[in-house]
C-alpha positions as a Markdown table, in Angstrom:
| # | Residue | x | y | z |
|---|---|---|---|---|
| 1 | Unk | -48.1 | -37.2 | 72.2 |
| 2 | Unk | -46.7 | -40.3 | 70.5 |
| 3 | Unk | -45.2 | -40.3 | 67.4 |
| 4 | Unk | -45.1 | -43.9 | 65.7 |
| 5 | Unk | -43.0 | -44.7 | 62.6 |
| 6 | Unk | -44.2 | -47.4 | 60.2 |
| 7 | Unk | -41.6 | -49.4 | 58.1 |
| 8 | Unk | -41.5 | -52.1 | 55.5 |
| 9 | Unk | -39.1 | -54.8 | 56.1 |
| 10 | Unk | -36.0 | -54.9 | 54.3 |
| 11 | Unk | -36.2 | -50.5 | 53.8 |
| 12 | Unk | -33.0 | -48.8 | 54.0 |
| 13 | Unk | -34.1 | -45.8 | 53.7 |
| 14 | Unk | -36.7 | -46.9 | 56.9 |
| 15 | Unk | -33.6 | -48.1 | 59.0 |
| 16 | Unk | -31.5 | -45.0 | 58.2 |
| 17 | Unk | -34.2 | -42.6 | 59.7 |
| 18 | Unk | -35.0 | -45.0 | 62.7 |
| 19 | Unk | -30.9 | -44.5 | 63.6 |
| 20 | Unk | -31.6 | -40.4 | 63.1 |
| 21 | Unk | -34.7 | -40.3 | 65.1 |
| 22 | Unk | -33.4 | -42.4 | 67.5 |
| 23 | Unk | -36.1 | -42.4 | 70.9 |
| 24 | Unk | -38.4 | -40.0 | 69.2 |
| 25 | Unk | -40.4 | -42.5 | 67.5 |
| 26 | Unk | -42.1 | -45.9 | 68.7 |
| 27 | Unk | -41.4 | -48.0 | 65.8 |
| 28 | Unk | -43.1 | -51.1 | 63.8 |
| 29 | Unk | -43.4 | -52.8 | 60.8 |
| 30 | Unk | -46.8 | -51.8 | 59.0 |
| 31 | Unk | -47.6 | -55.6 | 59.1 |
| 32 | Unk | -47.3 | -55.5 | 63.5 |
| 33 | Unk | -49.8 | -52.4 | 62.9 |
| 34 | Unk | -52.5 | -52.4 | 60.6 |
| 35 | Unk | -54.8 | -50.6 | 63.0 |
| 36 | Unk | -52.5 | -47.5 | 62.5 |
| 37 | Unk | -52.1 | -48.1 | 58.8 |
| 38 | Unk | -55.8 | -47.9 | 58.5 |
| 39 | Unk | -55.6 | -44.3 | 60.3 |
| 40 | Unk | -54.1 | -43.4 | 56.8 |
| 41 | Unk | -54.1 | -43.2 | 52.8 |
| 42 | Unk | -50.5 | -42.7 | 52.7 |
| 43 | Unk | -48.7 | -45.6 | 50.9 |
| 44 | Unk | -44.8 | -44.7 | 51.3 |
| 45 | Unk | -42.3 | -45.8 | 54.1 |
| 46 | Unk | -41.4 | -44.3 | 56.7 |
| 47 | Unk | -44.4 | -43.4 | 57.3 |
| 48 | Unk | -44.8 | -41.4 | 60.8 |
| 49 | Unk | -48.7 | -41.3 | 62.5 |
| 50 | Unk | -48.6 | -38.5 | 65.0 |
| 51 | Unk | -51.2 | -39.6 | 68.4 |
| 52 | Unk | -52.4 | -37.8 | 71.1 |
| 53 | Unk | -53.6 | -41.0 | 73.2 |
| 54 | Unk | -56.5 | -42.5 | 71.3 |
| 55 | Unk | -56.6 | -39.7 | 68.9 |
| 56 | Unk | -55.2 | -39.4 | 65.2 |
| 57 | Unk | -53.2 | -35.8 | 64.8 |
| 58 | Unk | -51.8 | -36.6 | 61.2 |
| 59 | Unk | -49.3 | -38.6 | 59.3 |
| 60 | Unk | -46.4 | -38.0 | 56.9 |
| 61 | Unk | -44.0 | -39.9 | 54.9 |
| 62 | Unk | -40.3 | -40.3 | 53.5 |
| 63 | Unk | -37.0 | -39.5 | 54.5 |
| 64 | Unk | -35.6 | -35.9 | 55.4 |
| 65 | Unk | -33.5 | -33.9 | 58.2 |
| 66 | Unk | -34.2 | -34.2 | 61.8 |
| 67 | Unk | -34.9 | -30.8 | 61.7 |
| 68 | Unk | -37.5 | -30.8 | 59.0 |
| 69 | Unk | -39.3 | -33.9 | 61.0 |
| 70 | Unk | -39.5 | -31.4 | 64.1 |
| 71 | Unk | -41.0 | -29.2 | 62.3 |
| 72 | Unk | -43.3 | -31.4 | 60.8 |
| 73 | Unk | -44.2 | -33.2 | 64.3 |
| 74 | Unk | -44.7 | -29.6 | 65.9 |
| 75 | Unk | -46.8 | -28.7 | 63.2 |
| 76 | Unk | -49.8 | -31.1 | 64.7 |
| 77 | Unk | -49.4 | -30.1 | 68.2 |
| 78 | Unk | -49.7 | -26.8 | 67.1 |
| 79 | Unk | -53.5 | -26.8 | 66.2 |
C-alpha cells in the first residue's frame, strides 16, 4: 500500500504535515500528478490518496495528528 500526499506550492500547512509524516507518504505537487488528482473530488491540500498498486483505496484531506492520519490510513486497509 502506498499512501501519496498531494500539495499546492507555497502551503504551509502542506509542508508542516510532510515534516510529521515524514517517510510515510510519497509526496507531489498536484500539478506533477494530475492522474491521481483525477482519482478524486476532493479540492483541499494535503490531500492524501491511499493505493494498493494500481488500485484507488480512498482519499482524505487537511491537517491533523499523526495519530488521527493512522487511523485514517488503517481505515482503507481494513475493508
Amino acid at each position: 500500500m502506498t499512501v501519496y500526499m498531494l500539495s499546492m506550492p507555497g502551503c504551509g500547512t502542506c509542508a508542516m504535515m510532510s515534516r510529521l509524516l515524514g517517510d510515510r507518504v510519497e509526496r507531489a505537487l498536484v500539478t506533477e500528478r494530475p492522474d491521481l488528482l483525477a482519482l478524486t473530488d476532493i479540492q483541499a491540500a494535503p490531500m492524501y490518496i491511499v493505493m494498493d498498486g494500481d488500485t484507488y483505496l480512498g482519499a482524505f484531506a487537511g491537517a491533523m495528528p499523526v495519530s488521527l492520519w493512522e487511523l485514517r490510513v488503517a481505515a482503507y486497509t481494513k475493508r
